[in-house]
C-alpha positions as a printed NumPy array, in Angstrom:
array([[ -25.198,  123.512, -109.489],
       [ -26.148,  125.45 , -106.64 ],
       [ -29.244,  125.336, -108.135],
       [ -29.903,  121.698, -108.311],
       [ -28.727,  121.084, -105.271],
       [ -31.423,  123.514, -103.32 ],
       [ -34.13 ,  121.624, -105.51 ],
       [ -32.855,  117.965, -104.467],
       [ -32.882,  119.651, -100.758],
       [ -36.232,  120.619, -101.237],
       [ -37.235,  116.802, -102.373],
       [ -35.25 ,  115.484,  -99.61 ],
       [ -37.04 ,  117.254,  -96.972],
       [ -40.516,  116.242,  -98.484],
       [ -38.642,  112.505,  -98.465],
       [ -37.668,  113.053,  -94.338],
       [ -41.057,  114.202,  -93.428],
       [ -43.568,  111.966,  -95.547],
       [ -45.563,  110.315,  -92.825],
       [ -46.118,  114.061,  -91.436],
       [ -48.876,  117.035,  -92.776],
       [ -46.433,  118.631,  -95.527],
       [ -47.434,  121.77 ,  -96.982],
       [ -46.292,  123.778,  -99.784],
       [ -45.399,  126.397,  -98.375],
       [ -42.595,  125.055,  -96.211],
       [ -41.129,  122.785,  -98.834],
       [ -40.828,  126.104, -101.118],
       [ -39.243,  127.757,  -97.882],
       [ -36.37 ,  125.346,  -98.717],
       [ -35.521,  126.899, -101.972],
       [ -36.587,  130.386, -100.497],
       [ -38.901,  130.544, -103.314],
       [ -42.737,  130.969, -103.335],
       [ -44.957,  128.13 , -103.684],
       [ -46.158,  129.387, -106.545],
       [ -42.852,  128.941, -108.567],
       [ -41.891,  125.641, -106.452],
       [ -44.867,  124.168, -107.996],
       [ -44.27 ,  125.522, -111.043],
       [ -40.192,  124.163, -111.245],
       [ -41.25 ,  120.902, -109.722],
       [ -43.623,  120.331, -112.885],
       [ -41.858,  121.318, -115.144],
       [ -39.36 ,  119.134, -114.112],
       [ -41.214,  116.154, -113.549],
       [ -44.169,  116.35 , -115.508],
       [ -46.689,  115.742, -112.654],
       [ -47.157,  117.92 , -109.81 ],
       [ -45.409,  118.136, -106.097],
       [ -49.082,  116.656, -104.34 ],
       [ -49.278,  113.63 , -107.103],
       [ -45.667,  112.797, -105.886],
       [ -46.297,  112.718, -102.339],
       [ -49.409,  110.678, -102.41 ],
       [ -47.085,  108.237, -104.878],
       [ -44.428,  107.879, -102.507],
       [ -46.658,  107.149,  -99.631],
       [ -49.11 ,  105.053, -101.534],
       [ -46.01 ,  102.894, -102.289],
       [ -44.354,  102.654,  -99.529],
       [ -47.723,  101.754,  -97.392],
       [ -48.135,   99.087, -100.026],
       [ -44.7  ,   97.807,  -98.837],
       [ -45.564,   97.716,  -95.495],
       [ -49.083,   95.691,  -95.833],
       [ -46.454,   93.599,  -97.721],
       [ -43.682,   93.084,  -95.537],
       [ -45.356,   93.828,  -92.298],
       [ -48.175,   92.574,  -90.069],
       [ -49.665,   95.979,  -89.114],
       [ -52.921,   96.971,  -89.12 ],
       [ -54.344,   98.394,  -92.476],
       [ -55.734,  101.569,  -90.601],
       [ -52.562,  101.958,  -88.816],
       [ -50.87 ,  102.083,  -91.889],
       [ -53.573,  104.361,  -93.279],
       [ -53.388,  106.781,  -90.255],
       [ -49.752,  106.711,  -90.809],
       [ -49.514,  108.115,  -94.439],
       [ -51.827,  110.445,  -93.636],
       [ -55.612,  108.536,  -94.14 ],
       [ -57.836,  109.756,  -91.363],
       [ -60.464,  106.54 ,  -92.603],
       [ -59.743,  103.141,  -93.98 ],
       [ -62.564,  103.794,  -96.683],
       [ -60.798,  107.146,  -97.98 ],
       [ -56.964,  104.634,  -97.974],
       [ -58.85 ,  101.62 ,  -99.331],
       [ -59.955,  103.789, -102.556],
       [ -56.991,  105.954, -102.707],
       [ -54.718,  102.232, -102.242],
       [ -57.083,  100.826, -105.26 ],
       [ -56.449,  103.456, -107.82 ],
       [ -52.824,  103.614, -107.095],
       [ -51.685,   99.945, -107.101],
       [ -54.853,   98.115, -108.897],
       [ -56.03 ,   95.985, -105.859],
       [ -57.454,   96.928, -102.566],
       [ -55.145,   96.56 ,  -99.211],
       [ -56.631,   93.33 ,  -98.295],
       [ -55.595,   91.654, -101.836],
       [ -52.156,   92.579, -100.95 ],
       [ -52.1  ,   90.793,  -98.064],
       [ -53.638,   87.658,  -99.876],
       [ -50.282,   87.887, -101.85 ],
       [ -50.822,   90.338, -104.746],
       [ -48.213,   92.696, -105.894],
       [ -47.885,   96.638, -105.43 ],
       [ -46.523,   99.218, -107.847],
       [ -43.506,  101.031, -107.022],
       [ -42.52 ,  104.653, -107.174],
       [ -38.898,  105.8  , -106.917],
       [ -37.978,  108.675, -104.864],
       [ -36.799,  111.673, -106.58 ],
       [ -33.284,  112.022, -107.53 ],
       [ -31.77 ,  114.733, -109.153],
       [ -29.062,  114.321, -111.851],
       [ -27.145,  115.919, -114.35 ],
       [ -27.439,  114.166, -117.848],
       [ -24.396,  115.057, -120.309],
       [ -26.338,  115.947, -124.058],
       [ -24.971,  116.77 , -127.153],
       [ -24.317,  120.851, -127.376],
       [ -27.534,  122.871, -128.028],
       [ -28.22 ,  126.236, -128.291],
       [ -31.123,  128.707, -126.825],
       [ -31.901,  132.131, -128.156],
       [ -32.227,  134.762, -125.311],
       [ -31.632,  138.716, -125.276],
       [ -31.   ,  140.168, -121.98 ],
       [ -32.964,  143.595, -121.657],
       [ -33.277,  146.154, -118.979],
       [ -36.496,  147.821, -119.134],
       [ -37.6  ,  150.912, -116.844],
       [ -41.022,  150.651, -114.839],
       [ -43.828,  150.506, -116.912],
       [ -47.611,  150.329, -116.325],
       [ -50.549,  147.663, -117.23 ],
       [ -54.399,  147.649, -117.446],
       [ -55.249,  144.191, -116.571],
       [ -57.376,  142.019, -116.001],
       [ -56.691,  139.376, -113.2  ],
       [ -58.135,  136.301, -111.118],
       [ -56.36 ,  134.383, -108.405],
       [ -55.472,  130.445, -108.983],
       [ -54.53 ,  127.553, -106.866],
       [ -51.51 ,  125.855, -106.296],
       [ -52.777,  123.074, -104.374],
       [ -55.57 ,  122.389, -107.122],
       [ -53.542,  120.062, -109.551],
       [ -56.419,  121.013, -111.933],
       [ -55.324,  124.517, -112.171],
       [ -53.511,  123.342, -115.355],
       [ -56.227,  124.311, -116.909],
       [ -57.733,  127.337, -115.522],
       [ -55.439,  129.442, -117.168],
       [ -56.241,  128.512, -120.505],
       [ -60.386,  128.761, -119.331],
       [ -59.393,  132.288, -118.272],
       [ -58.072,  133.292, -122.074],
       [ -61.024,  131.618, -124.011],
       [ -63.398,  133.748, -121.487],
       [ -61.504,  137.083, -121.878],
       [ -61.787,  136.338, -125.637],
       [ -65.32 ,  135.718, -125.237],
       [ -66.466,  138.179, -123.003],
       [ -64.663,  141.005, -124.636],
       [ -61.799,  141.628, -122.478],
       [ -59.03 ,  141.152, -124.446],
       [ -60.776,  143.367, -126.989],
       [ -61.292,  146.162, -124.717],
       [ -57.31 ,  145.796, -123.352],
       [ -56.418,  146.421, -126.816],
       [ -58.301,  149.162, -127.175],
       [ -57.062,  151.333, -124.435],
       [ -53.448,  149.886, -124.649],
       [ -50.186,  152.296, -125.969],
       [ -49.486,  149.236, -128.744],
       [ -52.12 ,  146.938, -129.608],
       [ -49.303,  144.694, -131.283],
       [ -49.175,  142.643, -128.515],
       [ -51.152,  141.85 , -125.156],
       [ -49.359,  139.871, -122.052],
       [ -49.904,  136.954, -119.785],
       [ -48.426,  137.796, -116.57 ],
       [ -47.605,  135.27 , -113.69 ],
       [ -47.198,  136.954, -110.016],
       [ -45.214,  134.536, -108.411],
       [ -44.203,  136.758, -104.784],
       [ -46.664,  135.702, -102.854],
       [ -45.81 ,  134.551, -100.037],
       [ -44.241,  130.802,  -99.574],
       [ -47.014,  129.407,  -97.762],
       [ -49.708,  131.183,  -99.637],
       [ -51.72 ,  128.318, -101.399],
       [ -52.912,  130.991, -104.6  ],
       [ -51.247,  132.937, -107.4  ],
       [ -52.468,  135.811, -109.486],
       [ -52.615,  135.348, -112.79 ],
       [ -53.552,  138.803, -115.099],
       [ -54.012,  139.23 , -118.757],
       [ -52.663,  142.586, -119.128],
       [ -51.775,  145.403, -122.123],
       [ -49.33 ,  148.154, -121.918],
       [ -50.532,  151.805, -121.1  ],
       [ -49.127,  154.826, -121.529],
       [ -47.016,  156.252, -118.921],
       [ -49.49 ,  159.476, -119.041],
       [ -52.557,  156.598, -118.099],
       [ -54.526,  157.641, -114.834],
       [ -56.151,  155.075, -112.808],
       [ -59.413,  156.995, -113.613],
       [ -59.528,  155.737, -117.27 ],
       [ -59.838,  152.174, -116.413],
       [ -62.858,  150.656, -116.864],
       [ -64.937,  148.944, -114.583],
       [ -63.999,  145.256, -114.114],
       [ -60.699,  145.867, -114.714],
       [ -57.41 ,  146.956, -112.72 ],
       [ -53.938,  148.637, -113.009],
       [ -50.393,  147.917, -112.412],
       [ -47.126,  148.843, -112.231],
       [ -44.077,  146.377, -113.685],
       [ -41.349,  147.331, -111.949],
       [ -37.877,  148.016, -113.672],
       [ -36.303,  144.953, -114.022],
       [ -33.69 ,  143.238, -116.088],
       [ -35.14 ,  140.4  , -117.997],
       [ -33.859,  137.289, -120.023],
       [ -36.139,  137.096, -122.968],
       [ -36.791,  133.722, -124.812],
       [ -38.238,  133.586, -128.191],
       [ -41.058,  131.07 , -128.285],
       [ -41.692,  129.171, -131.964],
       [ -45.199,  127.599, -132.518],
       [ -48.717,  127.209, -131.03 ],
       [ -48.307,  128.293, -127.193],
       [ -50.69 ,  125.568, -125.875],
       [ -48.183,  123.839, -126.219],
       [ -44.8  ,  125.383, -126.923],
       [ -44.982,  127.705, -123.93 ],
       [ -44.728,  124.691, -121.468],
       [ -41.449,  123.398, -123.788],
       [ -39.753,  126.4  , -123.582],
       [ -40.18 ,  126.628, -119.657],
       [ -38.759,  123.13 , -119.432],
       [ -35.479,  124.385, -121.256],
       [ -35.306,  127.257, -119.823],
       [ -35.531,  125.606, -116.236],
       [ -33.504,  122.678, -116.717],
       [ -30.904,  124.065, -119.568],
       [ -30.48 ,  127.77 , -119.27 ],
       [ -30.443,  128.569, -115.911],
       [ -28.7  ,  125.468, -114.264],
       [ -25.741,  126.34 , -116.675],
       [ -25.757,  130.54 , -116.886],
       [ -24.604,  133.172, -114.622],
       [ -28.297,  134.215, -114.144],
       [ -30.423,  133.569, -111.588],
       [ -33.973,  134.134, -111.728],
       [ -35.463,  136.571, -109.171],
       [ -39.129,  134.495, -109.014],
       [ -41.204,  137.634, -108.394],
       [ -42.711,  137.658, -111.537],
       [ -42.873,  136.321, -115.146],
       [ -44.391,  137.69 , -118.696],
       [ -45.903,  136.112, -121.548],
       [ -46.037,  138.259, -124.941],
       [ -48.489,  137.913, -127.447],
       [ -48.558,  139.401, -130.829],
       [ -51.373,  139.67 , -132.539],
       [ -51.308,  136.815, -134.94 ],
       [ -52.597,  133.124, -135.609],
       [ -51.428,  131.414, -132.531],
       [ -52.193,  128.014, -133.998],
       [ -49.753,  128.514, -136.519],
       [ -45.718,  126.178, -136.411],
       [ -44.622,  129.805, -137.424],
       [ -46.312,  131.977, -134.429],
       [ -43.707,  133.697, -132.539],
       [ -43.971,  134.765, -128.953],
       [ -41.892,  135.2  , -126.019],
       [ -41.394,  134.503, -122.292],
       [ -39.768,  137.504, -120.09 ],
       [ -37.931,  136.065, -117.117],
       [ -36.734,  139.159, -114.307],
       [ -33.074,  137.922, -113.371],
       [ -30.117,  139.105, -111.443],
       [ -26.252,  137.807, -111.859],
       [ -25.356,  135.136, -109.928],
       [ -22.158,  136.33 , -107.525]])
C-alpha cells in the first residue's frame, strides 16, 4: 500500500504543477527513486510514458479552456507550456483532430482523465520467484548510456542487442566469460533523480581471478555488488515476455510482498538458446530488501 500511495503522490504532484516546467527528476524525487526507474514504473503501469501523459493532460485541459473560456489562444498556449502559437496549433491538431480555432467555431475536444490509482480485486494467481543472496561478483561489459526523456528509447535497447550480435560483441563476451551458458542485460538505475540518462550494459560473468588488464579494447568491467535478489522466471520470446513479467512483477508482486525493491540496479539472464521459442526460459533479477 505504501507503495501505491507514493506513486499516486508522485502523479498528484505532476497534477498540482501542470501549467509549470516539470522535470523528471523532481517528480521521481517524490518516490525517492531515480528517474530512470520512475519512468520505467510509470510505463509499465500505464502503457505510455510519464512525458505522453503530461502533454495529454494539458492538451486537454487547454482544449477545455478555448471551450469554456474567452482567452486568448496564445495565452492559453503560453500557459501549458507553448512558447509559439504555431508549435500549440500543431501539437492541439494531433491531439484533439482540429486546430484551436475550430474549437472555438464549436467543435469538440478529446478528453484525458487524470491518473488515479486503484486497487482491482482478481481472482488468486500465482508468480514463481526464488529469493537468492549472491556475494559480489564481477562483469566484462559492454555499455552505452540511454535517455529517459526520449520516449523513443523503447527501442534503443533492442538496436543495442542486434548490433552487439552483429558486430561481434556478444561473441567475444562469451568468449572471455567464466560460463558461456548465459550472458546478461543489466539496467543501472542509481543515477541520480534528476539525471535525464541510464546505462544500459550487456555484460558476461568473469572470473573472480579476472584483471582489468584482460579486457579488450572497447569494452569495460564491473563489479555487482552482493545483493539479495528476487528472481522471476521468464517463459517465452523476451521481446515480448520481458515487458509482461515487469508489469506483474510491479503491479502484483511487490504491491502485495514484504519486499521492497532497492532500484539501484536490475539483471536480465540469457541462456544460450532460441529466444524466439513459447518454451525459452529466462529470468529477471530484482536486488530487494524486507520491508520493516
Amino acid at each position: 500500500m505504501d507503495w501505491i500511495r507514493s506513486f499516486q503522490r508522485s502523479v498528484d504532484y505532476i497534477e498540482d504543477h501542470i501549467t509549470e516546467p516539470l522535470d523528471i527528476g523532481d517528480i521521481a524525487r517524490v518516490m525517492n527513486i531515480s528517474g530512470y526507474y520512475y519512468q520505467k514504473i510509470f510505463n509499465v503501469l500505464c502503457g505510455f510514458g510519464v512525458g505522453e501523459y503530461i502533454r495529454g493532460r494539458r492538451l486537454a485541459l487547454a482544449g477545455g479552456e478555448l471551450m469554456t473560456t474567452d482567452e486568448r489562444v496564445i495565452d492559453i498556449a503560453l500557459k501549458y507550456g507553448y512558447d509559439t502559437p504555431e508549435g500549440f496549433t500543431r501539437a492541439f491538431t494531433r491531439f484533439h483532430g482540429v486546430p484551436p480555432s475550430a474549437v472555438r467555431r464549436g467543435s469538440p475536444v478529446k478528453s484525458f482523465a487524470r491518473l488515479h490509482v486503484t486497487i482491482t480485486m482478481k481472482g488468486g494467481s500465482t508468480m514463481d520467484y526464488k529469493i537468492v543472496t549472491k556475494e559480489s561478483f564481477k562483469v566484462m561489459e559492454k555499455r552505452e548510456e540511454h535517455s529517459i526523456v526520449d520516449e523513443r528509447n523503447i527501442n534503443t535497447i533492442p538496436q543495442f542487442w542486434t548490433r552487439s550480435h552483429e558486430d561481434g560483441t556478444v561473441k567475444k563476451l562469451l568468449e572471455l566469460t567464466s560460463d558461456r551458458s548465459y550472458i546478461f542485460g543489466i539496467c543501472y538505475g542509481n543515477s541520480p533523480s534528476d539525471s535525464k540518462t541510464f546505462d544500459y550494459s550487456i555484460a558476461a560473468r568473469v572470473a573472480d581471478d579476472f584483471s582489468e588488464d584482460d579486457i579488450p579494447e572497447g569494452f569495460g568491467f564491473s563489479e555487482i555488488p552482493a545483493r539479495t535478489w528476487v528472481v522471476f522466471e521468464c517463459v517465452g520470446d523476451p521481446s515480448s515476455a520481458v515487458q509482461e513479467l515487469w508489469h506483474r512483477i510491479i503491479t502484483e508482486f511487490f504491491p502485495s510482498s514484504q519486499y521492497k525493491p532497492t532500484y539501484e540496479i536490475d539483471i536480465e539472464v540469457y541462456p544460450e538458446g532460441n529466444m524466439s521459442l513459447d518454451t525459452y526460459r529466462s529470468e529477471i533479477w530484482v536486488p530487494v530488501t524486507v520491508n520493516n
